[in-house]
C-alpha positions as CSV (number, residue, x, y, z in Angstrom):
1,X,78.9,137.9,168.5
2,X,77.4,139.1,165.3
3,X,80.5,138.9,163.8
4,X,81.2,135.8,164.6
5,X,77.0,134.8,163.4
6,X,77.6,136.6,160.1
7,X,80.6,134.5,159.6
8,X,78.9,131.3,160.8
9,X,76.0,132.0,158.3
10,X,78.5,132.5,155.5
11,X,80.2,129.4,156.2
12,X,77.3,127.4,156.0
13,X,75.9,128.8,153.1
14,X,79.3,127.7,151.3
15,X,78.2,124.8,153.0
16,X,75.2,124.3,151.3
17,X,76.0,125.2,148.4
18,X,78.6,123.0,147.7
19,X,76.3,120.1,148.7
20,X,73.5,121.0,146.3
21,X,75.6,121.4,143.4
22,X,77.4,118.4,143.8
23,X,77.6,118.0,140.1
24,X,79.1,121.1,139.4
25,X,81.6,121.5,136.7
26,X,85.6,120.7,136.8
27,X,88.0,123.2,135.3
28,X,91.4,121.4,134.3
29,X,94.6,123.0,136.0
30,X,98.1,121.6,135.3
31,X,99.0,118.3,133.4
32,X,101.6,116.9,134.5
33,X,103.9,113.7,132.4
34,X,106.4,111.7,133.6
35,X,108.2,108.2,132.8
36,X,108.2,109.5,128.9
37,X,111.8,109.1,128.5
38,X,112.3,108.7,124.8
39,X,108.6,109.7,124.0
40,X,108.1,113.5,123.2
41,X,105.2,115.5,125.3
42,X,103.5,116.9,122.1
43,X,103.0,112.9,120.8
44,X,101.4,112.3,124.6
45,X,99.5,115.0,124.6
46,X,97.9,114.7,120.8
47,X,96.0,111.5,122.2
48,X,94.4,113.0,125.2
49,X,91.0,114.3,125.5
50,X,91.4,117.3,127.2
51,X,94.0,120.0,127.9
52,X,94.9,122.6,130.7
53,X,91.7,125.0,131.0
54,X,89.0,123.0,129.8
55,X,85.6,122.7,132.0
56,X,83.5,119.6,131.5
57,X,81.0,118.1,133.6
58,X,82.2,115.2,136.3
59,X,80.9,112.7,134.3
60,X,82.5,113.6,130.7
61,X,85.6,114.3,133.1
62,X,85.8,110.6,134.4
63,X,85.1,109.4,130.5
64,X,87.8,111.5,128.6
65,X,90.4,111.0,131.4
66,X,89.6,107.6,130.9
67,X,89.6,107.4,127.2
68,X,92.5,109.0,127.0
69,X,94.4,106.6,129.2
70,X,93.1,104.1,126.4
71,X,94.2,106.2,123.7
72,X,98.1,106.3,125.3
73,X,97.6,102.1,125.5
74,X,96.5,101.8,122.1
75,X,99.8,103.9,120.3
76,X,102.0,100.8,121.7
77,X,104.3,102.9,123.3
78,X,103.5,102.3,126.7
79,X,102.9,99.1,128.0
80,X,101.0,100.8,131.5
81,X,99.7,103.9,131.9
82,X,98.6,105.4,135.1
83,X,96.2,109.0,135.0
84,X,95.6,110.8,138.7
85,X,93.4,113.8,139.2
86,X,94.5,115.8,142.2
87,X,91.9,118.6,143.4
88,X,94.0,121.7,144.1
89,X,91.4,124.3,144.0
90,X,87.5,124.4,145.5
91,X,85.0,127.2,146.5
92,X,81.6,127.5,145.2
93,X,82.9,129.3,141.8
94,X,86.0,127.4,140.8
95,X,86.4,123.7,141.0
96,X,90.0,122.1,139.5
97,X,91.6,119.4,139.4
98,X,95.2,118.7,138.2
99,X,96.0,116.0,136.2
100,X,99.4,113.5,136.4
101,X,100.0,111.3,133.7
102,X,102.9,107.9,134.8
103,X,103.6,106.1,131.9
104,X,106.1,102.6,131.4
105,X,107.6,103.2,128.0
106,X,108.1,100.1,125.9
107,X,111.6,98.4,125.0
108,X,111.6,100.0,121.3
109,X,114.3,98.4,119.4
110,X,114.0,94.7,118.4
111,X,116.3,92.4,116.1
112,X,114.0,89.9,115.8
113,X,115.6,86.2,114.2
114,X,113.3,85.3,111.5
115,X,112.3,81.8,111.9
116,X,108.6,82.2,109.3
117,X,106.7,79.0,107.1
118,X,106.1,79.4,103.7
119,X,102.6,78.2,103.9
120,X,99.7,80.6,104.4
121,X,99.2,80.2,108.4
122,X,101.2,77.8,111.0
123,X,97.7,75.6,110.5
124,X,98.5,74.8,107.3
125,X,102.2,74.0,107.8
126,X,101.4,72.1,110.9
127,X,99.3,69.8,108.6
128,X,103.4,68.5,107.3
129,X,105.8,69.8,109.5
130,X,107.7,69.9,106.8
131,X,111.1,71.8,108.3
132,X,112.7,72.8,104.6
133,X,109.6,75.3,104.0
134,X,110.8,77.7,107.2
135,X,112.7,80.6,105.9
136,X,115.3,82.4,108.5
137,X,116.8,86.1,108.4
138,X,116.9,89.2,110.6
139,X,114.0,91.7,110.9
140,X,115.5,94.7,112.7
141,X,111.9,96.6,114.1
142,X,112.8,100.4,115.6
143,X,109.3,101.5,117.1
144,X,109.6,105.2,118.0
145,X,112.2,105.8,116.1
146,X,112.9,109.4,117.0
147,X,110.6,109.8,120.0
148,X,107.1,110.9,117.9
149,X,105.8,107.2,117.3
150,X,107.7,106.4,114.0
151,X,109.0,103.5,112.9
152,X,111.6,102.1,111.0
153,X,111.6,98.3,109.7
154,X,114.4,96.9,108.0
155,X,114.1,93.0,106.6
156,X,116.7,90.3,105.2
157,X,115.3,86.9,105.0
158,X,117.1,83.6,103.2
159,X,115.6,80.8,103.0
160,X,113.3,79.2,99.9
161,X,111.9,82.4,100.0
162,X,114.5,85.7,99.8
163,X,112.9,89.2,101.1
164,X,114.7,92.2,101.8
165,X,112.7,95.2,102.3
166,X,112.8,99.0,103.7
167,X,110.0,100.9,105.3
168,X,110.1,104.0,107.0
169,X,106.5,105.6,108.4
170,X,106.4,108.6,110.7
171,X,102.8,109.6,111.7
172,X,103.2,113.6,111.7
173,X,104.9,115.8,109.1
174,X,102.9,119.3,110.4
175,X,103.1,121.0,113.4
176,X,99.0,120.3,114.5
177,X,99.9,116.2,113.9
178,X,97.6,115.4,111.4
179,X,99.2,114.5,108.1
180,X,102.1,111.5,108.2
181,X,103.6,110.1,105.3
182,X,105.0,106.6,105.0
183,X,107.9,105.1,102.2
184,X,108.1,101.1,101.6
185,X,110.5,99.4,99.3
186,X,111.2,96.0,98.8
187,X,112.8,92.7,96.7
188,X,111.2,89.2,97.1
189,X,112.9,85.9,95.1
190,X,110.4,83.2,95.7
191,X,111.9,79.8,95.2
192,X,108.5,78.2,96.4
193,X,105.2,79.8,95.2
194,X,101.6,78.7,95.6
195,X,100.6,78.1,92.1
196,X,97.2,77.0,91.7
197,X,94.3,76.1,94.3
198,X,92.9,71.9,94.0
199,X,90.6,70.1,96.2
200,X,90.5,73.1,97.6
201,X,94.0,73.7,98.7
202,X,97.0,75.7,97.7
203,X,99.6,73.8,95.6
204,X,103.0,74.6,95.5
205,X,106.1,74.6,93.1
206,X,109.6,74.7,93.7
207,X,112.2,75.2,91.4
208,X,116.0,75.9,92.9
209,X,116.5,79.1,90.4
210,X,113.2,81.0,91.3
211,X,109.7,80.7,90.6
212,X,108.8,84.2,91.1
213,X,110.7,87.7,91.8
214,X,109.0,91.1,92.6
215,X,110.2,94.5,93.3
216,X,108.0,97.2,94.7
217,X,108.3,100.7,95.8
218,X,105.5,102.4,97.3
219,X,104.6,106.2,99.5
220,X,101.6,106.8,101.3
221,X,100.3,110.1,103.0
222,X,98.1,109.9,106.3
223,X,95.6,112.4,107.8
224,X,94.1,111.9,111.4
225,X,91.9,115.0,111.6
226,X,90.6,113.2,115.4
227,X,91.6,110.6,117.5
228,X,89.5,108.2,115.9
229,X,89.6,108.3,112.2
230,X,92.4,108.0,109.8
231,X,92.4,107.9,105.9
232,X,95.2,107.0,103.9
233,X,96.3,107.2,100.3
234,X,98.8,105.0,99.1
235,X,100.7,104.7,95.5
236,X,102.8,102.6,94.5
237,X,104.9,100.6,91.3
238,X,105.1,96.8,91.4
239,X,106.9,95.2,88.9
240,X,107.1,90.8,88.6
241,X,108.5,88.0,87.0
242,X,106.6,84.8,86.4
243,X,109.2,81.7,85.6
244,X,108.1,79.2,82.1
245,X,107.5,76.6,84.8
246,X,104.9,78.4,86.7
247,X,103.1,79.6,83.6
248,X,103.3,75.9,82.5
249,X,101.8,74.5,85.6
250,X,99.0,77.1,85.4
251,X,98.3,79.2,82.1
252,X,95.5,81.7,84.2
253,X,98.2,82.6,86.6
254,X,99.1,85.7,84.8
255,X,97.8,87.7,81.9
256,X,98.1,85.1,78.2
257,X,101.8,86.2,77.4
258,X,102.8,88.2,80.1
259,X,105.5,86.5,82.2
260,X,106.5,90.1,84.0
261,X,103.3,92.4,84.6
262,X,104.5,95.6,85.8
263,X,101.9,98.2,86.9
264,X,100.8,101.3,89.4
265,X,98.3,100.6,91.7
266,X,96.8,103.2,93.6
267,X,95.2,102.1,97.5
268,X,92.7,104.3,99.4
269,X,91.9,103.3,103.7
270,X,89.2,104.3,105.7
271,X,89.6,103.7,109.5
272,X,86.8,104.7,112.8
273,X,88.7,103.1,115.4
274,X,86.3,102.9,119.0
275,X,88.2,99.8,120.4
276,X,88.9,100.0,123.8
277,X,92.4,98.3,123.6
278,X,93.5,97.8,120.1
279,X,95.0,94.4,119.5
280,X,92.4,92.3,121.8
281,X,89.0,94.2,122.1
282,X,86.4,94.1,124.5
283,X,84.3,97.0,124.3
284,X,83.7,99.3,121.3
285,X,83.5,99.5,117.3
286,X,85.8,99.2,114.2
287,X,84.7,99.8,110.5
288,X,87.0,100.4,107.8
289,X,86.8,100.5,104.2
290,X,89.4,99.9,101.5
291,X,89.2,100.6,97.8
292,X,92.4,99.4,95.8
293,X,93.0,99.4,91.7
294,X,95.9,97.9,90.0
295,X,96.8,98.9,86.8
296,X,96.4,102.8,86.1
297,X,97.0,103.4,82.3
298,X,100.2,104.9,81.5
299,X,102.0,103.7,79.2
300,X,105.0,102.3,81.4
301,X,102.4,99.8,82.4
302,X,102.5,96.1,80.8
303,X,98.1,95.4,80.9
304,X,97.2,94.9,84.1
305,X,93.7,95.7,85.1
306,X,91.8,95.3,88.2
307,X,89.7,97.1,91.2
308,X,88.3,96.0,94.5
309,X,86.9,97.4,97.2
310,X,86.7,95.3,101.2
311,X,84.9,96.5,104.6
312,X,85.3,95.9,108.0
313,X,83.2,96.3,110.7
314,X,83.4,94.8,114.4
315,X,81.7,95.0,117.3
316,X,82.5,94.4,120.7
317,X,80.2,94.9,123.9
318,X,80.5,93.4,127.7
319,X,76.9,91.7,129.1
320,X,78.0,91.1,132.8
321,X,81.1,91.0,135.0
322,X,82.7,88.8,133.4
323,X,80.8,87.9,130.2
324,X,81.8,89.5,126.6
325,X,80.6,88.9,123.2
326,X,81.7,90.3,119.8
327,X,81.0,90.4,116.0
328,X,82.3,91.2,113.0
329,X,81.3,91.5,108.9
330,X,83.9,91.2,106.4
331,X,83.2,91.6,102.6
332,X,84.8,92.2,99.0
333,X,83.8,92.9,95.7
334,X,86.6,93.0,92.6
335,X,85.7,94.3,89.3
336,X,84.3,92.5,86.3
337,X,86.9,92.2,84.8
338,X,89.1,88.6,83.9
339,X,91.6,88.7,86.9
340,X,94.5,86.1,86.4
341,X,95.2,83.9,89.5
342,X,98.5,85.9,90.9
343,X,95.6,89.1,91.6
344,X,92.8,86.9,92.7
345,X,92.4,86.3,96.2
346,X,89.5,85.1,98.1
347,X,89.3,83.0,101.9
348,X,92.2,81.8,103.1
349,X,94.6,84.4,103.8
350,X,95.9,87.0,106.5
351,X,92.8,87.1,108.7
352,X,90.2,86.6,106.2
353,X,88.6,82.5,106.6
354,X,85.9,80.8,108.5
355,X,87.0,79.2,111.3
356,X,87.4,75.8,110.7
357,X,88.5,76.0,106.8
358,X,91.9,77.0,108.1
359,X,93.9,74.1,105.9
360,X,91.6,75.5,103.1
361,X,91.6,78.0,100.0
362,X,88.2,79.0,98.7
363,X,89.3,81.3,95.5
364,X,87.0,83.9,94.0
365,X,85.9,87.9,93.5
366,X,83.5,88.4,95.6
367,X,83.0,87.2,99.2
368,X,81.5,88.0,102.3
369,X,82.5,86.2,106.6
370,X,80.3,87.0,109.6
371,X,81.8,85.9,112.9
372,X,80.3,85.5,116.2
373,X,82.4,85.4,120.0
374,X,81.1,84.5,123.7
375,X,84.0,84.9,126.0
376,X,84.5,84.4,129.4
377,X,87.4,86.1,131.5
378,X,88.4,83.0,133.3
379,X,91.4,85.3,134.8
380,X,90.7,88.7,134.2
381,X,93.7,91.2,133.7
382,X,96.0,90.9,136.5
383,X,99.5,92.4,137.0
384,X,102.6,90.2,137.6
385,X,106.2,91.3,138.6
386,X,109.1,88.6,137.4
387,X,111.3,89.3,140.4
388,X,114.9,87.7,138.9
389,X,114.1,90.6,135.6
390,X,115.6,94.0,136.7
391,X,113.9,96.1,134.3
392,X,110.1,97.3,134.4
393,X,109.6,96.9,130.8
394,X,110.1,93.6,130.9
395,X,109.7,92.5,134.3
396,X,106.1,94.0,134.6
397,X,103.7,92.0,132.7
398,X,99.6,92.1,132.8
399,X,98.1,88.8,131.5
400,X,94.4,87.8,131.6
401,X,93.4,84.0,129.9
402,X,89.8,83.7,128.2
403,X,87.4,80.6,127.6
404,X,85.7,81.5,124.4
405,X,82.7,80.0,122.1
406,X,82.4,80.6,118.5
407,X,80.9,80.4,115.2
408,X,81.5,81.6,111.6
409,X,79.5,81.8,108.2
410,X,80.7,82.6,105.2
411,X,80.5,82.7,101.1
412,X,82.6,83.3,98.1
413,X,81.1,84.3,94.4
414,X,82.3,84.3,91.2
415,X,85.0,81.6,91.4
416,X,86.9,81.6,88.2
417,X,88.4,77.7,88.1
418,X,85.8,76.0,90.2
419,X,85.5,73.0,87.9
420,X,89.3,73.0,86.6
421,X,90.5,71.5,89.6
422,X,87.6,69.7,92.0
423,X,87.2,72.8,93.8
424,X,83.7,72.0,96.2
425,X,84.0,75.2,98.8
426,X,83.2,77.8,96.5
427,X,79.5,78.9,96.1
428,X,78.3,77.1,99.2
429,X,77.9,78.4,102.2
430,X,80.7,77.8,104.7
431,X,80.1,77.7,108.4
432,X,82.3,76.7,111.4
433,X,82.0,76.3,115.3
434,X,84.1,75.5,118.3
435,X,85.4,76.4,121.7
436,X,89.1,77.9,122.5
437,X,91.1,79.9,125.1
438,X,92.9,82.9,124.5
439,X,96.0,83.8,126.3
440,X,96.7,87.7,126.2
441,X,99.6,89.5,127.5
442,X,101.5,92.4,126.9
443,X,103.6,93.5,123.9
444,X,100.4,92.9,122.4
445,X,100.5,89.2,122.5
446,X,97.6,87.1,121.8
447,X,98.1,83.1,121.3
448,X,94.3,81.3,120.6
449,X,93.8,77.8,120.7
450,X,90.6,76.7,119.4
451,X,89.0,73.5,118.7
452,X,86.5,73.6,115.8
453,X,84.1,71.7,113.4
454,X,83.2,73.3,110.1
455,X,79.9,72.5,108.2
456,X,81.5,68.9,106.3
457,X,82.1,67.5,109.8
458,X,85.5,68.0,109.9
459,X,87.2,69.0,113.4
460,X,90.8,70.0,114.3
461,X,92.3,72.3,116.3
462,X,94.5,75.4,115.6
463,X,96.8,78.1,117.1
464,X,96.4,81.6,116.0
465,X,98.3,84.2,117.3
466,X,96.0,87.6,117.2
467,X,92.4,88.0,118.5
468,X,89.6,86.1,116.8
469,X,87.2,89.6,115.8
């Protein structure tokens, strides 16, 4: 009988104990991978947030298992990934958990039939559907080349405009994964070039021989110290050919006299990446900072001269169930120095306008866009099997659709041809508004429709095809 007391009393103490430290610490046992088939363990386990034998709290437990679930997403390798915590051991000393990673790898290898527009964005060639401007080729994309998230890009593109290029970038050279290195080379024979900006948009010139050629070669080095920030150095050698009738039609485009600048340019980026998923964010932070100057000095250079410097920052936060918001800052600032037209570039391109000035080109040095999102998950993420697809990587899709409310402001200074050719945008402040729907999907696949009215009056809509911040 007093055995069977003492033992009683023990167990209940364990008991006890256990319930009044339920917060007591995790240790990590095994973690286990599977469904990596092409992708090598080491590249998995350089994005997670914790290895075999760490202790952490429950709580940071639950936030770095899921963070580094997020971190797996956001290498586009995988297009789900599935992290379960088995408990294999607890008394009142040792709690631990075991961890099994699933992942669905990614088809990797795409010949993708080049069907791309001349014009800036699809907005602008939308505006004349004019069929002769599409250029056509192959672009062969290898992502994960060899397993440890390189990639290999290969280009040939016919057309008005010729481009056949080279790149190579594999994100870890050392053994602890932080320094990659990158090599890009390339040919472009433009047969169509945007030649000067009126009424505030780009105008074109054709000529059957070639307006402009360029050849470039360029290396850059990478070092991700965390998960989160990355800097890159990049140099390079670009070398270009201006034809009579392009330096005809506008005299600033290059340097007086120089039809074929040739030049280094050295390229320096900054990266803090926080997003939860990558390509369409809804919780987290982005800054960057980029500092570029063409033109170093040596003597193999023909003058070329110019600096600038840009900044990112966006910022994305959820304010209910369903409800999201975002914003984002994006500015510039080029050196004092005369820049010829062919180096200047202000709104208007990749990802830098106001919504609603999409058909527009607002040149200058300087410039600086905020942009404001409400968005509301109309159909939040939700998983979808195609039945009549055999393969996972293709036949399991997630999709979610958005209802979204916008608006823009933004500013360019220092125009250099404002009054040359009725140029109104620059040095007035541009502002835009409107409602849209995003449609997201996996493979990273955004398509936006938005409807929106810019600060003139004028209302359209356009198609975009990554996320608005």
């Amino acid at each position: 009988m007093l055995v069977l007391l003492q033992l009683t009393a023990l167990s209940v103490s364990h008991v006890f104990s256990q319930n009044v430290n339920p917060d007591r610490e995790i240790t990590i046992g095994s973690v286990e991978l599977s469904g990596n088939k092409k992708t090598l363990n080491n590249i998995i386990y350089r994005e997670l947030q914790f290895a075999s034998g760490d202790t952490y709290s429950p709580d940071e437990f639950s936030k770095r298992i899921n963070q580094s679930r997020l971190n797996l997403l956001n290498t586009s390798l995988f297009n789900f990934v599935t992290i379960d915590t088995i408990l294999s051991h607890d008394t009142a000393s040792l709690r631990k958990m075991d961890v099994s990673i699933s992942m669905l790898e990614r088809w990797y290898i795409w010949s993708v039939p080049i069907v791309k527009i001349s014009d800036r964005n699809f907005n602008a060639w939308l505006q004349t559907h004019d069929f002769t401007r599409i250029n056509y080729g192959l672009d062969v994309k290898w992502y994960n080349f060899t397993g440890r998230m390189d990639e290999l890009d290969a280009v040939i593109q016919f057309g008005k405009n010729q481009h056949f290029s080279l790149a190579y970038q594999d994100p870890y050279i050392d053994s602890k994964k932080h320094f990659g290195l990158g090599i890009e080379a390339g040919f472009n024979n433009n047969r169509e070039v945007g030649c000067l900006t009126q009424n505030d948009k780009l105008v074109y010139v054709f000529k059957p021989d070639g307006v402009s050629v360029e050849k470039y070669f360029a290396v850059n080095a990478t070092f991700r110290n965390d998960i989160f920030t990355t800097h890159q150095l990049t140099i390079g050698f670009r070398s270009l050919s201006f034809s009579d009738t392009l330096l005809e039609l506008n005299p600033d485009f290059s340097y007086p006299g120089l039809g074929n600048p040739e030049y280094l340019y050295l390229g320096y980026k900054l990266k803090i990446d926080h997003r939860d998923i990558k390509y369409y964010p809804l919780r987290g932070w982005y800054a960057d900072l980029e500092i570029n100057k063409s033109g170093v000095g040596f003597n193999i250079e023909k003058p070329v001269d110019a600096a600038w410097a840009k900044t990112t920052t966006r910022y994305y936060s959820q304010i209910s169930t369903r409800w999201y918001t975002g914003v984002s800052f994006i500015g510039k600032i080029s050196s004092g120095a005369w820049q010829p037209y062919f180096l200047v570039q202000g709104l208007g391109y990749n990802r830098e306008y106001v919504r609603g000035y999409e058909y527009n080109v607002i040149d200058g040095k300087h410039f600086g866009i905020i942009r404001s999102n409400l968005k509301f998950a109309l159909v939040p993420e939700r998983m979808h099997k195609i039945g009549f697809i055999p393969t996972p990587k293709f036949g399991r899709i997630h999709y979610a659709l958005y209802l979204t409310a916008f608006a823009d402001a933004g500013y360019v200074w220092q125009p250099q041809w404002i009054g040359q050719h009725n140029n109104i945008l620059p040095r007035t402040l541009l502002a835009g508004t409107g409602l849209g729907a995003d449609l997201v999907t996996y493979y990273d696949k955004v398509v936006r429709i938005e409807y929106a009215v810019n600060r003139s009056g004028k209302s359209a809509i356009f198609i975009h095809f990554i996320a608005g911040i």
